[in-house]
N, C-alpha and C positions, 0 to 999 in steps of 0.2 A: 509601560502598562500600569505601575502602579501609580506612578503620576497622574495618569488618567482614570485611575479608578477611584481616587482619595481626591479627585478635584469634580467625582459625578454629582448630579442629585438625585437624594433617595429614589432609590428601583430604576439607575441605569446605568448602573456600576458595568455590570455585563457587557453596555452600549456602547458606553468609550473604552472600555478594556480591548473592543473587538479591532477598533481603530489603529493601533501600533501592532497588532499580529498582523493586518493586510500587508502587513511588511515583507513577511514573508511570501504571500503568492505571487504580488507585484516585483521583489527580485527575481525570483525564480523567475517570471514571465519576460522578464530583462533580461535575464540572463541566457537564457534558453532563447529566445529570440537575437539575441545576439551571435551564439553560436551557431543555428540554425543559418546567419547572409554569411557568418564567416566562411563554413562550410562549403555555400554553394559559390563561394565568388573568388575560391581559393584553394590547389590542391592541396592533398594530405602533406605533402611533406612541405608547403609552405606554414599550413597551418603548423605543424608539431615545429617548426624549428623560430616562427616569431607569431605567428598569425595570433595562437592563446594568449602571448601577451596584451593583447589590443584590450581587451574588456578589463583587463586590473588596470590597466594606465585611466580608462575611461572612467572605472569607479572612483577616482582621486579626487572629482568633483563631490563626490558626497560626505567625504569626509571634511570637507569645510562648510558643509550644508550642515551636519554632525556636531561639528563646532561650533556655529551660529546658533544651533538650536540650547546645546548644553548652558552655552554663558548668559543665552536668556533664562534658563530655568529656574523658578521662585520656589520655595519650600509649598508641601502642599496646606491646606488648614488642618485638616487631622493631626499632620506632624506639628506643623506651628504650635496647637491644643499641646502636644505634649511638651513639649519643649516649655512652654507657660506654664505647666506643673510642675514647671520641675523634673520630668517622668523620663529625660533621656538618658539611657547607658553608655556607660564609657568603651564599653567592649560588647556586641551585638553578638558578635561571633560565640563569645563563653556565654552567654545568656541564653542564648537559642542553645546551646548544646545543654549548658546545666538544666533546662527549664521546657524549652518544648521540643523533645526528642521526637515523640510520637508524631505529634503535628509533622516536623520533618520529613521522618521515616511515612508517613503517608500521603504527602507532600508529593515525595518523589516518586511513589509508584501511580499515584494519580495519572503522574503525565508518563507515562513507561509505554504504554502502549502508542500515544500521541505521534512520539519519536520514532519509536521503531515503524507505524505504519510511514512516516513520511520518507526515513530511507529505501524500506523498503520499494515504494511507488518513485522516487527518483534514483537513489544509485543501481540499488539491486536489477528492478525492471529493467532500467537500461541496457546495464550491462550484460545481463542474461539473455534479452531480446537481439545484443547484438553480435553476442560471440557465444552463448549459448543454445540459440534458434534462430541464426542465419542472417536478419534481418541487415539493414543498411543502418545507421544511424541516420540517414535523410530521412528515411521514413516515420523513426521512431521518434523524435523528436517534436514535430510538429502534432501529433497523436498524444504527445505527454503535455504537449504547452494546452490543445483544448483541456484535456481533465487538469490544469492547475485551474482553470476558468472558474471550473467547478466549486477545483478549492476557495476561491475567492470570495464566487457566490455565495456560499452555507455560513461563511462566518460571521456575516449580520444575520440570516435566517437565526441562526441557534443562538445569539449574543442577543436577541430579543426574543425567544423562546425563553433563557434563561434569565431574561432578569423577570419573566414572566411565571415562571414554573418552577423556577430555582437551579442555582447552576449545577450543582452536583446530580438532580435529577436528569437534565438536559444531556452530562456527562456520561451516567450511565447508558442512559439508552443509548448514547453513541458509541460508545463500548461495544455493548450487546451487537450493535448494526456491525462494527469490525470485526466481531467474535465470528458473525452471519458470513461475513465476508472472505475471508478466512477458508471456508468451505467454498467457494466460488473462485479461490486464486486458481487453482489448476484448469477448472475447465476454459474458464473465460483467457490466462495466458496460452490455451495453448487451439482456441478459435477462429487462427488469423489475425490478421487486420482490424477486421471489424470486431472480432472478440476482444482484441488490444485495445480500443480505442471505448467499448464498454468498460472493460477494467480500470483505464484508467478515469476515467468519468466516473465511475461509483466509489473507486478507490480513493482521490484525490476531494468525490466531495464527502463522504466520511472523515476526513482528514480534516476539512472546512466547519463539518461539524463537532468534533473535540478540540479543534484549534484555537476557535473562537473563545470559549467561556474558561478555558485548561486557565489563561493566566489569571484573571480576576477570582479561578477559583482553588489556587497556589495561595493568593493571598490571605483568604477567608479562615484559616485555623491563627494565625499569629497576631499578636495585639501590636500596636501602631509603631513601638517604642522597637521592634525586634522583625516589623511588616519586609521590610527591603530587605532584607540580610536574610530572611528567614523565605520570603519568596523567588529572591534569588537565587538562593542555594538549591532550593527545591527543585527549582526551573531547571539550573543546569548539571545537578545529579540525575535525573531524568531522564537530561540528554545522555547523557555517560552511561547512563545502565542501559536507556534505551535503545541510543544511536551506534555508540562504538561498535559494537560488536554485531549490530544487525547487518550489515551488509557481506560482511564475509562467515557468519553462521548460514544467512537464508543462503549463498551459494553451495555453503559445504553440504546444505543439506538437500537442495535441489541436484547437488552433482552427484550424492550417495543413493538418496532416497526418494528425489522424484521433488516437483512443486507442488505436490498434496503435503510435502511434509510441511513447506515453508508457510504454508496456511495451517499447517498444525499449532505449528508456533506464532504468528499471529493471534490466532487464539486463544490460547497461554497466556498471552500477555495481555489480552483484554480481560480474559480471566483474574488476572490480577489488579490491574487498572479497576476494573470495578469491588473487586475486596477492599482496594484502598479507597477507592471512594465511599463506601459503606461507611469506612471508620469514621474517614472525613469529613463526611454529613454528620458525627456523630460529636464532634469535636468544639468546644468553644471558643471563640479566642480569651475569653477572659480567663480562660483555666491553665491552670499550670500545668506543664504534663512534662 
């Protein structure tokens, strides 16, 4: 992502940033359509005892696709400019902790919501829908692959909204939309089918729209010399606060207290997502913090 956002031209930072997240919905759509022929062209206890291993053996191609793409990879000219000053650190990692904390710390709850919405809408729903309201996995799988569609869609919609309106702006309202959402998980998980198959369409494309502008806008508080280390750490603290713990909290809390609670905390965490964003719009990279 940052490759692609330090190789844009002015006002499309957002545009190519959006282009390595599709990463994301197009595995997911791989993968889940993968499992979805294994499923049907193979019983249960073939699948559990070799069938799951088919799609790791399969992804072995990408990792020399992975490979090919790293050993082409040139510095970008941002970074080049610095490196010509003079301006690179020997250690990124002390620098970013001695110097831009705050950027970090707001960094990371930025994307807090991002993560947690997308376990939520893949592990949680699934598993809930399958052993805790009956359903089949044949059914619920192909109902989750349409709303990744979704996901797919929104992330150039808002990756050109924000480099038009500004991506922290773009980010909030998207916030706000999952905040909205939030209040919509119980009724719509528990409408059938067709209330399933809306959930995950409005879930999955809210997901499309924080997913897309989240990484070009991890990068925007840190200066060039501290950009990679500083929006990478962001990115996957993020996930850790977001992702870890969201799939088995939304179940303790749907098995205690109902799916209005797990949409309580969804919006908790958009709650917070958008406080960090506040800051983060408020943030320079040229300032020390």
């Amino acid at each position: 992502m940052l490759l692609a956002t330090e190789n844009a031209p002015p006002g499309k930072k957002a545009w190519f940033g959006m282009f390595p997240q599709l990463g994301a919905p197009i595995g997911f759509i791989l993968s889940t359509a993968s499992f979805i022929v294994l499923t049907s062209t193979m019983s249960e206890t073939q699948f559990e005892a070799w069938g799951w291993r088919i799609p790791f053996l399969a992804s072995a191609i990408l990792v020399f696709v992975g490979l090919w793409v790293r050993l082409k990879i040139t510095e970008t000219p941002e970074f080049q400019k610095a490196v010509d000053r003079n301006e690179r650190v020997k250690a990124p990692a002390v620098t970013l902790f001695a110097h831009h904390k705050m950027a970090l710390f707001l960094g990371t709850f930025s994307g807090v919501t991002t993560f947690s919405l997308f376990y939520l809408m893949t592990v949680f729903a699934l598993g809930w829908a399958t052993t805790g309201m009956g359903y089949e996995r044949a059914d619920i799988l192909p109902i989750q692959l349409i709303g990744v569609l979704f996901f797919a869609a929104f992330i150039p919609v808002t990756a050109l909204l924000a480099d038009r309106y500004g991506q922290v702006k773009v980010l909030i309202a998207s916030s706000v939309g999952i905040g909205l959402f939030g209040a919509l998980f119980a009724p719509l998980f528990g409408a059938g089918l067709t209330g399933l198959l809306i959930f995950f369409a409005l879930g999955f494309g809210l997901m499309g729209c924080t997913y897309g502008p989240i990484g070009a806008a991890m990068a925007r508080p840190f200066p060039t010399t501290v950009r990679y280390t500083g929006a990478s750490m962001a990115f996957n603290l993020a996930g850790i606060v977001g992702a870890s713990l969201a799939p088995y909290l939304a179940t303790w809390l749907a098995q205690n207290y109902g799916l209005a609670a797990v949409g309580g905390y969804l919006a908790l965490s958009a709650v917070v997502t958008i406080l960090a964003l506040w800051g983060m719009g408020r943030v320079s990279p040229e300032t020390e913090l």
